[in-house]
N, C-alpha and C positions, 0 to 999 in steps of 0.2 A: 735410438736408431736400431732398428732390427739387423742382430749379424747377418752380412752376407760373402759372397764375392760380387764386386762388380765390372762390370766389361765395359772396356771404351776404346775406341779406336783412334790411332796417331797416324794415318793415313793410311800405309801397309802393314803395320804394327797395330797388333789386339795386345792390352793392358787390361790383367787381371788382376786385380784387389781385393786381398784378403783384407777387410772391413770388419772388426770386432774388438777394437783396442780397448775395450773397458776388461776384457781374457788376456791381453796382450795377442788377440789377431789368434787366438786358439779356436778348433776345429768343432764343432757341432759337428754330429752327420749327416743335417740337410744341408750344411757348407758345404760339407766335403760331395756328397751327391752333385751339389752346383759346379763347383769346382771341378768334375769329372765332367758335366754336361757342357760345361762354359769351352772346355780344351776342344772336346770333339767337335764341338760347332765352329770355333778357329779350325780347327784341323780340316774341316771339310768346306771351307768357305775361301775360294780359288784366290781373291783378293788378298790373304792375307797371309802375309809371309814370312812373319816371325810376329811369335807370342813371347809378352814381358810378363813371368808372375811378381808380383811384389806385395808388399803387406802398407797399410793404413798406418798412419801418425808412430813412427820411430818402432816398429815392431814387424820383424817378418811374421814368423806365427813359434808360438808355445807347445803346441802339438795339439794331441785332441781335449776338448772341454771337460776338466774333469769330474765334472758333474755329471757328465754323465758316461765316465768312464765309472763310474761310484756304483752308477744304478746297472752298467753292462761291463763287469770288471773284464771281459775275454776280447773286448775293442780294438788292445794294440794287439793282440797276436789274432786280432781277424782277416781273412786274407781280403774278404770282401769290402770292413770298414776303413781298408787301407788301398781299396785297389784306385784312389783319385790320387794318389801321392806318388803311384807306381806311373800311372797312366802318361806324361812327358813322355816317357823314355820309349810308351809307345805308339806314338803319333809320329806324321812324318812331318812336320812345321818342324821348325827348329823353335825350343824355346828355352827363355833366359830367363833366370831368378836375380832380381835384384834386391839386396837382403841389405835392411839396416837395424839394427837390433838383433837379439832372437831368436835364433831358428832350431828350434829343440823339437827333439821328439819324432813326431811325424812332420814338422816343420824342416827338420834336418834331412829327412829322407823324401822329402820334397825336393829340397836343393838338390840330394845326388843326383834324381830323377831327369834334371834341367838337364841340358847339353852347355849351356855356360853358365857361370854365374860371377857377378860381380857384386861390389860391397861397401860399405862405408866400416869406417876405424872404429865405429860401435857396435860392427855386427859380432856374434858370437852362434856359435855352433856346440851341436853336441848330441849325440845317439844316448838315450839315458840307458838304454834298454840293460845293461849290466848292472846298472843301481838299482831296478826295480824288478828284477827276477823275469825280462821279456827279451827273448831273442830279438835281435833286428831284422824287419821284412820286408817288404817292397822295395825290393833294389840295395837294401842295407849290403847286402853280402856278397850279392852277383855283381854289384857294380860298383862301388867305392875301391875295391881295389885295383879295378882298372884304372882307378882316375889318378888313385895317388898311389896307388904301389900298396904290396902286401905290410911292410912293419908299420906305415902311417895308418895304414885303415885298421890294424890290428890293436895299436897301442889308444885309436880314438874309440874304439867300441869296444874294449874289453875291458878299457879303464873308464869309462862314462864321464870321462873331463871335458870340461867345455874347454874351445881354444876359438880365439879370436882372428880380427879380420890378418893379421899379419903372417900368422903361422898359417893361414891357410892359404894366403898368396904365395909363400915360401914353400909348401907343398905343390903347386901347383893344381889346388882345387879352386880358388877365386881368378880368374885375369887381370883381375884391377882392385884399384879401393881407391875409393871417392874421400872429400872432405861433406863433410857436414851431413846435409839430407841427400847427397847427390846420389847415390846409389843407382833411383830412376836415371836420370838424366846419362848415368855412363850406359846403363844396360839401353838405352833410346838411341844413344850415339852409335853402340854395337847392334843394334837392332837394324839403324838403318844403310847402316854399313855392309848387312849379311840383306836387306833388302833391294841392295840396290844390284845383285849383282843377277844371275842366272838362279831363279827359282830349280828349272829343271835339274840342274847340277848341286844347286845347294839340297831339296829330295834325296838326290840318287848318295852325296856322300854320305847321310843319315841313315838309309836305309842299307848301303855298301859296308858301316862302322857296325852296325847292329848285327848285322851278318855273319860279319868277323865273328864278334865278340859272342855269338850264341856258337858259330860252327867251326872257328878254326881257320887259322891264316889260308891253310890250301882253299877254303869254301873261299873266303873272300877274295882271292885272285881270280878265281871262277867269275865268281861275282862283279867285280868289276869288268869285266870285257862283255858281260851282258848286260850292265846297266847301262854302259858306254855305247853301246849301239842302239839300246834305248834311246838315249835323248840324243847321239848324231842324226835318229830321224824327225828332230822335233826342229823349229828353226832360230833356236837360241845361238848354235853356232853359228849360222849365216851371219846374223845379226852380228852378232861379237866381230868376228874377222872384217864385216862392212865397215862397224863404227869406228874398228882401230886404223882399217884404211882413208878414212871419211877424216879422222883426226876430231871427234866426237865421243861425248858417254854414252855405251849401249844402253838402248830401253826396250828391257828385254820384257818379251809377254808374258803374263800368269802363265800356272802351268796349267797346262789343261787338265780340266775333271777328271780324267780319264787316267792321268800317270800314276794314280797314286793303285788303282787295280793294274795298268801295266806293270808298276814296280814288282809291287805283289806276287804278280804272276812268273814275272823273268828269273824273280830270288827264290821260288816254289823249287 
């Protein structure tokens, strides 16, 4: 089987699979090129409202293939052959890793990228990048310390130790851990949990969190009373306040084509 990623869709949920377990689900750079093009296609396709990355038969991913890190040793500190592993963290879907096994290297900096991730009791993590003489990039540095605080991120990338599915629930970088293969089946459950609710609002607080986190708390108070009047003109609240009166689940609309340059524009 020819490594790939491949896409399938769980109704409102896009399911991306990293597919290459004879590397342990490690990166080529026509995967990772995929893997960049597969997001943006979820990202700009209004059905779809949360993205699962996950990895093939008991492995997230290894990092990139080092075959042919061999033949382009400058691969992991490329900002280009890294920028599909960065790219989550710049879409506005919400997307979740679900990791069983493995998740090294650029596989690891994948996960930070995700907005959640969940796991099973076999997964294992780890930034090598201090074992092998390579800074950590794409989100290594700008963003793990948000997630779990400055001495956790410090002590996992400076020490290149892998640590497993427990310690990273106890940091609060995983939300869950699954038994066995479940891993998908939690991140499906979270999936369609953040799918059922207001698309419009689940956008505005991804793009509200990112805000913050590049500009500073004063931006993001800003930020929020422009996003918020953003989507009070859209009819998701209507909706909401009818269903809770009606004693029904809202079914709320995609969002429109159009929010993702309104957002854009409001957080400019």
């Amino acid at each position: 089987m020819t490594p790939n990623v491949r896409s399938t869709n769980e109704g409102p949920v896009r399911v991306l699979t990293i597919d290459n377990p004879a590397k342990r689900n490690a990166f080529s750079g026509d995967m990772a090129s995929t893997l960049y093009r597969e997001l943006d296609l979820a990202d700009a396709d209004p059905s779809v409202r949360v993205i699962v990355v996950t990895g093939a038969e008991g492995y997230f991913s290894s990092g990139h293939d080092l075959d042919e890190v061999l033949e382009h040793p400058d691969t992991g500190g490329d900002p280009i052959a890294n920028a599909a592993f960065a790219r989550p963290s710049e879409i506005l879907t919400p997307v979740i890793a679900a990791v069983d096994g493995p998740a090294y290297a650029a596989g690891f900096l994948l996960t930070i990228n995700c907005d959640l991730r969940v796991a099973t009791r076999q997964a294992r993590f780890c930034g090598v990048g201090a074992a092998i003489g390579l800074v950590p990039i794409a989100g290594a540095l700008s963003r793990l310390v948000d997630i779990v605080g400055y001495a956790t991120a410090y002590h996992w990338l400076a020490t290149a130790a892998p640590f497993g599915a427990e310690e990273a629930e106890r940091r609060g970088y995983v939300t869950s851990i699954h038994e066995g293969d479940r891993a998908l089946d939690g991140a499906m459950e979270l999936a369609q949990a953040i799918a059922s609710v207001s698309p419009a609002v689940v956008t505005a607080v991804k793009a509200g969190f990112n805000h913050s986190l590049r500009h500073g708390a004063d931006a993001g108070r800003a930020a929020e009373t422009r996003l918020s009047e953003l989507v009070r003109a859209l009819p998701d609240g209507d909706e909401g306040v009818r269903s809770f009166l009606e004693r029904r689940a809202p079914v709320f609309p995609d969002a429109p084509e159009a929010l993702r340059t309104l957002v854009t524009e409001a957080l400019a």
